[in-house]
C-alpha positions as CSV (number, residue, x, y, z in Angstrom):
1,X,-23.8,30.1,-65.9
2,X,-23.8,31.8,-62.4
3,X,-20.5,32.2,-60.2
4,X,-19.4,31.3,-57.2
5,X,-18.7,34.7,-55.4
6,X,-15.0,34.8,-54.1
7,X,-14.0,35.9,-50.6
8,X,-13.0,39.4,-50.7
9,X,-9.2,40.6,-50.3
10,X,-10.6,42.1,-47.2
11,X,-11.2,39.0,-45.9
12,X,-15.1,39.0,-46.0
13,X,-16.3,35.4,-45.7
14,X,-17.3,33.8,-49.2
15,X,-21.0,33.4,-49.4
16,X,-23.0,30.7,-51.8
17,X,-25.2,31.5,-55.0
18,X,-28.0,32.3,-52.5
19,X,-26.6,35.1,-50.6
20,X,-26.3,33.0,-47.6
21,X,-22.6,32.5,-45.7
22,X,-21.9,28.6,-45.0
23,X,-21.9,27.4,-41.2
24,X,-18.1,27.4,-39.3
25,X,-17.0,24.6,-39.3
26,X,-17.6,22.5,-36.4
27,X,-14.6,22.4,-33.5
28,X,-13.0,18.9,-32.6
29,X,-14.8,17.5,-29.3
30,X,-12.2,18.1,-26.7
31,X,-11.5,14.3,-25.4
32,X,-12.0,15.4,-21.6
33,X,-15.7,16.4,-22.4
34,X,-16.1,12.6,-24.0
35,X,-18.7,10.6,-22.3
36,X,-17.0,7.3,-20.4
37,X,-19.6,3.9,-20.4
38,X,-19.6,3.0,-16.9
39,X,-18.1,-0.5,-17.5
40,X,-14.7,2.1,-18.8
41,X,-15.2,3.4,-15.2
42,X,-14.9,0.4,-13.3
43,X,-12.1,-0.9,-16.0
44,X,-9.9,2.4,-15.2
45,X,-9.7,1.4,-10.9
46,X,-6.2,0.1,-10.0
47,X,-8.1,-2.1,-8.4
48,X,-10.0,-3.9,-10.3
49,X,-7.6,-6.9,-11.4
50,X,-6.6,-7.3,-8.0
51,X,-10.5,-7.8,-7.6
52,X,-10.9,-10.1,-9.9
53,X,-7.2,-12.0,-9.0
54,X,-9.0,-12.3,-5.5
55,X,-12.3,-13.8,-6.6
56,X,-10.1,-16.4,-8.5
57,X,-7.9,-17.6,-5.6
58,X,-10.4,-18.0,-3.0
59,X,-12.9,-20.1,-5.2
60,X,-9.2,-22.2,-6.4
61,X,-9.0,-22.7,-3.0
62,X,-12.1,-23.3,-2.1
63,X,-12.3,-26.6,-4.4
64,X,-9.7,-28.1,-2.9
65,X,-11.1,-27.3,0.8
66,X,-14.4,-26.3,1.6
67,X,-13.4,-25.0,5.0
68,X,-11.1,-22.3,3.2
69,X,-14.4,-20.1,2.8
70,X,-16.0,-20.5,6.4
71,X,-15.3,-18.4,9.0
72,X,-13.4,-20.8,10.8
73,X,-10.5,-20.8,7.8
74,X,-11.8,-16.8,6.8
75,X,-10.1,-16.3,9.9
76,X,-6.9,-17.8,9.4
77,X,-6.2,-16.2,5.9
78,X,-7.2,-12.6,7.1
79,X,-5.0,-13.2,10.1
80,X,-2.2,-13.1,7.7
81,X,-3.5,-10.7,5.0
82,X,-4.3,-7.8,8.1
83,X,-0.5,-8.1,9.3
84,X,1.1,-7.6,5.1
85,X,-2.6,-5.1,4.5
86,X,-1.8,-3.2,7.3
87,X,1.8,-1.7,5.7
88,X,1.0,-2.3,2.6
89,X,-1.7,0.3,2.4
90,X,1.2,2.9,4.0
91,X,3.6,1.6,1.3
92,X,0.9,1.9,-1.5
93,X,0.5,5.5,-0.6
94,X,4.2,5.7,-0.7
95,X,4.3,4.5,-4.1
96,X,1.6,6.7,-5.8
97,X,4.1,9.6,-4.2
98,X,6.3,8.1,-6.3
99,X,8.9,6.3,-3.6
100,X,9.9,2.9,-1.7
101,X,10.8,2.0,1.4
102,X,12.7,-1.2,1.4
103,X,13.3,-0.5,5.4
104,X,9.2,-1.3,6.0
105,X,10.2,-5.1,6.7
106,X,12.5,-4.8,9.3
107,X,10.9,-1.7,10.6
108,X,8.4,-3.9,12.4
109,X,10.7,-6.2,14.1
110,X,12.8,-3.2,15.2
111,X,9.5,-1.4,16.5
112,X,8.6,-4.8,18.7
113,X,12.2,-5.4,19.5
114,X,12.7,-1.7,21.1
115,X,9.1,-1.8,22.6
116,X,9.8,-5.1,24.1
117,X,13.6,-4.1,26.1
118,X,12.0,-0.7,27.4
119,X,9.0,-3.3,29.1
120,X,11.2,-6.3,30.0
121,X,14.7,-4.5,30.5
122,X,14.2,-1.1,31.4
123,X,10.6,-2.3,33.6
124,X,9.1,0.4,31.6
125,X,4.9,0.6,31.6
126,X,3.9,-1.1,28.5
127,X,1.6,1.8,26.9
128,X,4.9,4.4,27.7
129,X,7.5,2.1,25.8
130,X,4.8,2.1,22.9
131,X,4.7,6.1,22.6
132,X,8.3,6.1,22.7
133,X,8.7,3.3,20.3
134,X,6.2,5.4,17.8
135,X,8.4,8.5,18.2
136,X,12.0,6.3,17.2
137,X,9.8,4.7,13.9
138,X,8.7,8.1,13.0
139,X,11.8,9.8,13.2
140,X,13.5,7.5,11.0
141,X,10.8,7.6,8.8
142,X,11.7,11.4,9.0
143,X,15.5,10.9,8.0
144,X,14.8,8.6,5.3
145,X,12.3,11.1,3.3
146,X,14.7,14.1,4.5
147,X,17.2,12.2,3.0
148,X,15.9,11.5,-0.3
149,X,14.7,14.9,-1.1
150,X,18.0,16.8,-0.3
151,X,20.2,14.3,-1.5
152,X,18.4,13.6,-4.7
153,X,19.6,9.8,-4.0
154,X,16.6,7.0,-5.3
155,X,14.7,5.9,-2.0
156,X,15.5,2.9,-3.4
157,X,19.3,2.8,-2.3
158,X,18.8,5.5,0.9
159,X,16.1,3.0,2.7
160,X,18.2,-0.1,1.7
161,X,21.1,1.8,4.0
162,X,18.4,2.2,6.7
163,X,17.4,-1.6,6.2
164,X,20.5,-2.8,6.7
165,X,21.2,-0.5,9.3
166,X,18.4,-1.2,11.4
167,X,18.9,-5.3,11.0
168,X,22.3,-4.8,12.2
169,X,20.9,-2.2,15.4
170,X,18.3,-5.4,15.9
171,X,20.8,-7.9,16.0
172,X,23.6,-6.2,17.5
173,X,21.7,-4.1,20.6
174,X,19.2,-7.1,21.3
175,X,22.5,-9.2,22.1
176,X,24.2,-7.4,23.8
177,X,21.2,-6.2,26.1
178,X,19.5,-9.6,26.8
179,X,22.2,-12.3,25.5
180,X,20.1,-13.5,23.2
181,X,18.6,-12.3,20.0
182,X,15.3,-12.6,21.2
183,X,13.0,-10.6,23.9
184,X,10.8,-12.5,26.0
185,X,7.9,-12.2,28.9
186,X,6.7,-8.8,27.4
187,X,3.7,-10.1,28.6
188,X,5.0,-9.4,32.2
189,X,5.3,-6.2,31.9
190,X,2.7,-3.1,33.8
191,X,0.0,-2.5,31.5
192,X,0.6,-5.3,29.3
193,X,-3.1,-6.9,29.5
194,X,-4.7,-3.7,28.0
195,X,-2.5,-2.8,24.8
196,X,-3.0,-6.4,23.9
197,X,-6.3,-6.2,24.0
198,X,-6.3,-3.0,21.6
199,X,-3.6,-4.5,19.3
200,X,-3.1,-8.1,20.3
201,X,-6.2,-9.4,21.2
202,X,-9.1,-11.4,18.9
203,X,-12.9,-11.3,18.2
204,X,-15.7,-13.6,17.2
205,X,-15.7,-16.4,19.5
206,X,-15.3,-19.1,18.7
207,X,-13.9,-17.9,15.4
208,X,-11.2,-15.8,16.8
209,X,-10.8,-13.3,14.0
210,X,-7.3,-11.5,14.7
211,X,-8.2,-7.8,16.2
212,X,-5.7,-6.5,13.5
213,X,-8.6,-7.3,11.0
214,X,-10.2,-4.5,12.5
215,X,-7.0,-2.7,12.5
216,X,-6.6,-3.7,8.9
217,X,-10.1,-2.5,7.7
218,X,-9.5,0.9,9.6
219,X,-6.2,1.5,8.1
220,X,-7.5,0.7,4.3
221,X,-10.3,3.3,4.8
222,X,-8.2,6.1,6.2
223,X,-5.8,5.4,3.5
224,X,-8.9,5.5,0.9
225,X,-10.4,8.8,2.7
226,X,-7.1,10.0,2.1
227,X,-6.5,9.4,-1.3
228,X,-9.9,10.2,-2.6
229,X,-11.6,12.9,-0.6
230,X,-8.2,15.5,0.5
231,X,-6.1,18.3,-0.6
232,X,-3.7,15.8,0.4
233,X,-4.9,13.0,-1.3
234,X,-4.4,15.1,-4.4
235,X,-1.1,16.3,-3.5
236,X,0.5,12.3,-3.4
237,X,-1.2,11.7,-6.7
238,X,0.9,15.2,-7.8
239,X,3.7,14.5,-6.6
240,X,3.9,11.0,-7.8
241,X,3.1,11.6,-11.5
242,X,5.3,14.5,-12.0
243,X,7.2,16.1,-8.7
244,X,8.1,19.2,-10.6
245,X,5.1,20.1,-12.3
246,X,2.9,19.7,-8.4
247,X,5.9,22.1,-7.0
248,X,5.1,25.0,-10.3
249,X,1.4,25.0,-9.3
250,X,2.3,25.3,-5.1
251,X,2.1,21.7,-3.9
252,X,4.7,21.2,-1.1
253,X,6.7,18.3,-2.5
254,X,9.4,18.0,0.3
255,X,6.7,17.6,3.1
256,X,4.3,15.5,1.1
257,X,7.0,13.0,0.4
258,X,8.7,13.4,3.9
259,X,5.3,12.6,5.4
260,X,4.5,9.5,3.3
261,X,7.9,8.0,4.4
262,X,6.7,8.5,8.1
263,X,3.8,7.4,7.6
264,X,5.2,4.3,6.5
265,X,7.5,3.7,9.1
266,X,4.8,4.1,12.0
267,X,2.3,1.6,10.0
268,X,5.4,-0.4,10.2
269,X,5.9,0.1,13.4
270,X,2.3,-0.3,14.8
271,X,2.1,-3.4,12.8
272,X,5.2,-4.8,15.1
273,X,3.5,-3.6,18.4
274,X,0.6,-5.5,17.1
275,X,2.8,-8.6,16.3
276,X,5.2,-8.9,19.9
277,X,1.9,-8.0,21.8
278,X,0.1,-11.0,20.6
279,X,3.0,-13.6,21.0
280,X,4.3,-12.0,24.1
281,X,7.8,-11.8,22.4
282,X,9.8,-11.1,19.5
283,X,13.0,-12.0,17.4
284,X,15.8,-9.6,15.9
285,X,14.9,-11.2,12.8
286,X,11.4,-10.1,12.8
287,X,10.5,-8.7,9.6
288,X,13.4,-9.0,7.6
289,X,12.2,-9.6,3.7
290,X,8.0,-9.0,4.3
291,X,9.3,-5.3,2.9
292,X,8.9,-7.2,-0.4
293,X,5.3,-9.0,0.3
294,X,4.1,-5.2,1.1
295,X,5.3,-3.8,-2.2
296,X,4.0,-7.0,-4.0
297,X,0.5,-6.4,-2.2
298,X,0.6,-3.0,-3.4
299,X,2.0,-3.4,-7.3
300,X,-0.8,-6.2,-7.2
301,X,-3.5,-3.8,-5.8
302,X,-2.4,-1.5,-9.0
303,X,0.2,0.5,-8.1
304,X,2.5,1.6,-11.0
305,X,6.4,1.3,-9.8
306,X,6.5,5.1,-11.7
307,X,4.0,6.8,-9.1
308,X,1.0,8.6,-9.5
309,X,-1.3,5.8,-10.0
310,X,-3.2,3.0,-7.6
311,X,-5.2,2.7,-4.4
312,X,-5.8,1.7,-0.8
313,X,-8.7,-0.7,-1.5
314,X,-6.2,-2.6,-4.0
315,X,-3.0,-2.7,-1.5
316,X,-5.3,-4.4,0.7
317,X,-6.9,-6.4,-2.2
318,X,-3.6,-7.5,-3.0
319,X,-2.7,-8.7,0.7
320,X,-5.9,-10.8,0.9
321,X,-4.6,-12.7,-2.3
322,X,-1.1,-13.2,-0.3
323,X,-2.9,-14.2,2.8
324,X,-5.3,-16.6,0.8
325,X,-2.1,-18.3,-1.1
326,X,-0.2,-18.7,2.5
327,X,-2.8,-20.4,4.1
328,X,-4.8,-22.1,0.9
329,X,-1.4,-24.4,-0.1
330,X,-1.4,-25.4,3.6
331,X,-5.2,-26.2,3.5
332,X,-5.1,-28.3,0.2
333,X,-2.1,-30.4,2.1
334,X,1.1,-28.9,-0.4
335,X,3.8,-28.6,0.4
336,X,4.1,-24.9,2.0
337,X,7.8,-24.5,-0.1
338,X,5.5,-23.5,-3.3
339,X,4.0,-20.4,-1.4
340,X,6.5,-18.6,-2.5
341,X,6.7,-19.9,-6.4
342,X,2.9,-19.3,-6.0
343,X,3.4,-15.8,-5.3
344,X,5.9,-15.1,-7.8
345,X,3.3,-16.2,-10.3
346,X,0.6,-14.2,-8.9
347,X,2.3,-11.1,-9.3
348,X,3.6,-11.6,-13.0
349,X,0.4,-12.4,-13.5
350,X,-1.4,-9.7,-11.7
351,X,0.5,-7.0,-13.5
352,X,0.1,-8.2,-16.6
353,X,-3.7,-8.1,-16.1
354,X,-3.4,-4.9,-15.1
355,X,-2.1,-3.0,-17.5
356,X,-4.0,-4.9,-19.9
357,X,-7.4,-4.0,-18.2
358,X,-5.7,-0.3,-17.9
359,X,-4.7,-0.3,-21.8
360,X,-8.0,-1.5,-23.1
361,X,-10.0,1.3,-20.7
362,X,-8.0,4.3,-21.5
363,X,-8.8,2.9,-25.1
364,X,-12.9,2.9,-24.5
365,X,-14.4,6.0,-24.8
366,X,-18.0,5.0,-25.1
């Protein structure tokens, strides 16, 4: 009876009865190489539940009203939707870095409120009150990240300080400047009629879609551009996943995240321009809580509350289902009181299709 031959002590490789050494054996595929079905790609967007979410409100809503889905009642539902998408694509961004900014709400009363004094109180020109306006909202969006990253304190508790202190600078300063907590008249102020055209205004006659639509649309694609096609873009999804890793391999944390938080507060900001220029005034309570409808928006659109994960396109996704709820209850005659149980539901629900869609595409390989 023949032998199998026996490796060597040398090491030589054992060959069989034929003289002939056996094939290596073949390496595990690395899982990175794997081939992903295209339906896995479109399953792994953030924003694909808010997608479908979306689809599902407006044709709800469009059974109890037809007029929800014509362009009469299209434009009353994005009129709401552009002034929560607006921020909510700067607090999405936010979030994939990783942070919040509870001071986003009353950011935009404070930016019409301090835009409105210097043009009514001060007789400033309208377009020079903006500019300086901008500059206040991005430097506190400045302190607020500067803040956070040297004091290691959650942005969590650092921008509820700078909400609170801002609501009591809105309440307090309007007050005692104008004896009321109100401004008024903005709209008789030098160079009013242009910036309200540019951030005020509307479109479509005799539709009269809201020009922050525009606005809106413009914001969610820079945001997108952003996130998909930059160094940058990279850099938030870096530093929202794992901060200390993106600093060992040279991405500048401390800026990135400093930068989101401004960012933030002038969306804020330019959304309460856009907001006192179209009603020609404003209140000190302006704001105060819609911090909450932006980061529902954007945990809707798919963000994770952990970082590192989500999208422009589903912020804004996630806005247009807030928007649709708002003004859908009033259109199927409800009483508006349930918006807000309505919204509740939509984001338990929302989030628990996401991470559903999210588990099961992770889990599909081919």
């Amino acid at each position: 009876m023949d032998k199998q031959p026996m490796a060597s002590s040398g090491g030589a490789p054992a060959t069989t009865s034929t003289g002939v050494a056996p094939p290596p054996p073949t390496p595990a595929g690395d899982e990175r190489l794997a081939q992903i079905s295209p339906m896995a790609r479109i399953l792994r967007r953030p924003e694909i539940g808010a997608l479908l979410a979306a689809i599902v409100v407006a044709i709800f809503f469009w059974t109890q009203n037809s007029l929800f889905l014509k362009l009469d009642g299209i434009a009353n539902w994005t009129d709401v939707a552009s002034t929560i998408g607006i921020p909510a694509v700067a607090v999405a961004l936010l979030m994939i870095g990783g942070e919040f900014d509870l001071s986003a709400g009353v950011m935009t009363g404070s930016a019409g409120l301090m835009m409105g004094i210097l043009a009514t109180e001060v007789g400033m020109n309208i377009w020079l009150a903006i500019v300086l306006t901008m500059i206040a909202a991005g430097a506190v969006g400045f302190l607020n990240g500067y803040m956070v990253m040297k004091t290691k304190l959650p942005s969590f508790i650092v921008t509820l300080g700078t909400f609170f202190i801002l609501q009591g600078v809105n309440l307090g300063v309007t007050k005692a400047i104008t004896n009321q907590v109100s401004v008024s008249n903005i709209d008789l102020a030098s160079g009013y009629s242009s910036a309200q055209k540019i951030f005020g205004g509307n479109f479509w006659s005799p539709h009269d879609f809201q020009i922050t639509v525009l606005w809106w649309i413009a914001v969610t694609a820079i945001g997108t551009w952003v996130l998909a096609r930059t160094r940058v873009g990279n850099w938030i999804f870096g530093v929202g996943g794992d901060a200390n890793a993106a600093r060992n391999v040279g991405v500048p944390v401390m800026q990135v995240k400093i930068g989101l938080f401004m960012t933030t507060s002038l969306v804020a900001a330019l959304t309460g321009i856009m907001i006192a220029l179209r009603l020609a005034s404003t209140q000190a309570g302006q704001g105060v809580g819609d911090e909450f409808q932006y980061i529902i928006a954007a945990v809707v659109g798919g963000c994770l509350l952990t970082g590192g994960y989500g999208s422009a396109v589903g912020a804004s996704l996630g806005a247009t289902i807030i928007g649709m709820a708002f003004i859908g209850i009033q259109f199927s005659g409800w009483n508006t009181d349930w918006r807000f149980l309505f919204l509740g539901v939509i984001l338990l629900v929302a989030v628990l299709v996401n991470n559903y869609i999210r588990k099961r595409a992770e889990g599909a390989r081919r």
